[in-house]
N, C-alpha and C positions, 0 to 999 in steps of 0.2 A: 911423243910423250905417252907413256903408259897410261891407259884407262882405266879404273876400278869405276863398276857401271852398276848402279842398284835399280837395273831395269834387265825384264828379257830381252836376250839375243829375238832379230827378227826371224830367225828359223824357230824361236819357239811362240813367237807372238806376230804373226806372218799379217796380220790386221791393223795394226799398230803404225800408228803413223810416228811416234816416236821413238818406236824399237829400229825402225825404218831408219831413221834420221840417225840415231845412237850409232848404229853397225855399219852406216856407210862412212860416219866420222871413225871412227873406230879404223875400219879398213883402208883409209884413207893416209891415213894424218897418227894413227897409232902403233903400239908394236906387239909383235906377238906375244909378247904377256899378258894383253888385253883380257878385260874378263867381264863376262854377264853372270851378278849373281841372285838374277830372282828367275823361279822356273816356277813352278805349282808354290811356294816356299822362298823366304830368303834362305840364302846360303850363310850363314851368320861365320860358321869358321873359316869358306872362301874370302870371304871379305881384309877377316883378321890378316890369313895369311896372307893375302897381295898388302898389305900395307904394312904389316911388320916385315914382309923379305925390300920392301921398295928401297933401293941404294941412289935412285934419282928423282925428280919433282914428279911428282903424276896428276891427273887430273881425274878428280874423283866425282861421278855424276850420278843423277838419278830425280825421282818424284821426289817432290816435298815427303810423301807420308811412306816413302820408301827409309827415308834416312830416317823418321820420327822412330816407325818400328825398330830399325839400327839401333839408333840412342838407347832404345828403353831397353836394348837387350846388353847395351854395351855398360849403363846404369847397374843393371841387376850383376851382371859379372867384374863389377868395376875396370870395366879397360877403357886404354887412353893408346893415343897414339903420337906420334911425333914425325911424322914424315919430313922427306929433305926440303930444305928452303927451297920456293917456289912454287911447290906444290899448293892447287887450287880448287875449288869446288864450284860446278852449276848445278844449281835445282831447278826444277821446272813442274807446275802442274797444281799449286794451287795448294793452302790451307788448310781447309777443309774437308775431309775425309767420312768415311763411313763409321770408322771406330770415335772419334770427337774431335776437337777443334783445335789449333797451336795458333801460335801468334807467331806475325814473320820474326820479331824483335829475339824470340823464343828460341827459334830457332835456327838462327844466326850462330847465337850465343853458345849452339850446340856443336855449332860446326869447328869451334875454335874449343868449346873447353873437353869435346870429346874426340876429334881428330886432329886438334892440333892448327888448325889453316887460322891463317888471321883473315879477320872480318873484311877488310878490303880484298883479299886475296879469292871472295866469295862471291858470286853472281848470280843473279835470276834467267834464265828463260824463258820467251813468253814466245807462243806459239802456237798451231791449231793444223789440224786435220787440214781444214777447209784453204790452208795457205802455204805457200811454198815457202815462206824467208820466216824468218826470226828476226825477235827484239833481244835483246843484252843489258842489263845493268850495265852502264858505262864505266864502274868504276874500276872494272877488273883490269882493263886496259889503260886505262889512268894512270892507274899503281904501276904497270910494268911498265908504261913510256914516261915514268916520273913526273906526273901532272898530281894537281890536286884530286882526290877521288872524289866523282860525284856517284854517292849512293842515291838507289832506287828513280835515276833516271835509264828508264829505257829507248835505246838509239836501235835505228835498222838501218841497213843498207841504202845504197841511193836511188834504186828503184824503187823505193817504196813513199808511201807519203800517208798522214795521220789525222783524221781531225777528229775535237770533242764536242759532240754535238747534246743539243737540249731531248732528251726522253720523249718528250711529248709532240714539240714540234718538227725534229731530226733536224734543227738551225744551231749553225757553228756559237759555240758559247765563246766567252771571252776567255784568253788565258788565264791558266791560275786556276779557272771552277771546274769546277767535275761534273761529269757528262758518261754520256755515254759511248763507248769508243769506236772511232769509223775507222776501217785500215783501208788502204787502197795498196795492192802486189800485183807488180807487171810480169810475177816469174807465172801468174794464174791463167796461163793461153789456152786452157784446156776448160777452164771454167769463169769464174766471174772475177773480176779485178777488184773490184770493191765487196768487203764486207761489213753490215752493223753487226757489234756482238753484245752480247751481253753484259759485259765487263765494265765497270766504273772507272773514269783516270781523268787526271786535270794535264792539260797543255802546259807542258814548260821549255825555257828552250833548249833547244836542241833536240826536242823528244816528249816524253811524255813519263808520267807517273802512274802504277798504276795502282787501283785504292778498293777492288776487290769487286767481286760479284755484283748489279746490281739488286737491288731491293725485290723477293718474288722471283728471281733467277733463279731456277733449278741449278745445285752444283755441278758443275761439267770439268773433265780434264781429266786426263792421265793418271793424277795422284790420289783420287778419288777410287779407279779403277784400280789402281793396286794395293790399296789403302785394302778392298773388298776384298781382293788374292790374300793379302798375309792376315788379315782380319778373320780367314775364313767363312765370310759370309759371301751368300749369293743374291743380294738384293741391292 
């Protein structure tokens, strides 16, 4: 499936642990149409073109505050887009930005009434430097194996495991309440298997929900970082 990617290639962001991840999916699993269109700059007309020439489903990615800048330019020039059925969207990196603040519901909302993708056809990413595997909204896979979609839970692989623990005491809370999130990733043979992060989420099953930064957390992620690239700012 053809990638349109609102992230740099890792030969231009060789630090990146998500430019990393993006260009070996890319190289793997995608076709030579593939494109990375953030370099110093979005590429605003790269973008257009890969999605106005697309004649098959593609899978369109990138940061949260990578598509917001997208929107607000695709807003002022009024364009839409309507790619072929199928085609899907992951974000990844978080809300929260250097220029100001969106709501997931917000931003959802943008990915269907400005490219076109339905809402189930949309997924999260949840992910970090510090760990080899990823999390998924489960509903992106739902939808194509014609299950009911459960949005905003996120599932990992089978080597991984998850628990929500209390802030203060690091003790497993009961499902349902939110905590603070433990991952445990067996792909971390180089470093530690277990991490606390900073991240809020309640235990559901199958998985977990996640419900944002906790309280006093310094913003952290990807989207943040490039939110500061197309923002122009270096702080």
């Amino acid at each position: 499936m053809q990638m349109v990617v609102l992230s740099p290639a890792f030969s231009e962001a060789p630090h990146s642990s998500l430019a990393y991840m993006l260009s070996k999916i890319s190289g793997r699993l995608g076709t030579p149409d593939d494109g990375f269109f953030v370099r110093n700059e979005l590429d605003f007309d790269g973008v257009v073109g890969a999605l106005e020439r697309a004649n098959a489903p593609v899978l369109v990615a990138g940061t949260a505050f990578a598509f917001v800048h997208f929107f607000d330019r695709c807003a002022a020039e009024d364009k839409r887009f309507a790619p072929p059925r199928g085609s899907r969207v992951i974000e990844t990196g978080g809300f929260k930005g250097k220029s100001r603040e969106v709501s997931r519901d917000e931003l959802y909302a943008w990915f269907t009434q400005f490219l076109g993708v339905p809402r189930d056809m949309c997924a999260s990413e949840y992910g970090m430097c510090e760990l080899g595997s990823q999390w998924y909204d489960a509903n992106l896979a739902d939808c194509l194996g014609g299950c009911t979609p459960r949005r905003n839970l996120k599932v990992g692989p089978p080597w991984t495991r998850m628990l929500v623990v209390d802030p203060v005491s690091a003790a497993p809370v009961p499902d349902g309440e939110p905590g603070l999130l433990q991952v445990f990733d067996l792909t971390n043979r180089g470093s530690v298997a277990a991490i606390l992060t900073g991240d809020l989420a309640r235990r559901i099953p199958y998985g977990f929900e996640l419900l944002g930064r906790a309280p006093g957390e310094p913003p952290k992620g990807c989207s943040a970082a490039i939110d500061a690239v197309l923002s122009g700012r270096d702080d």
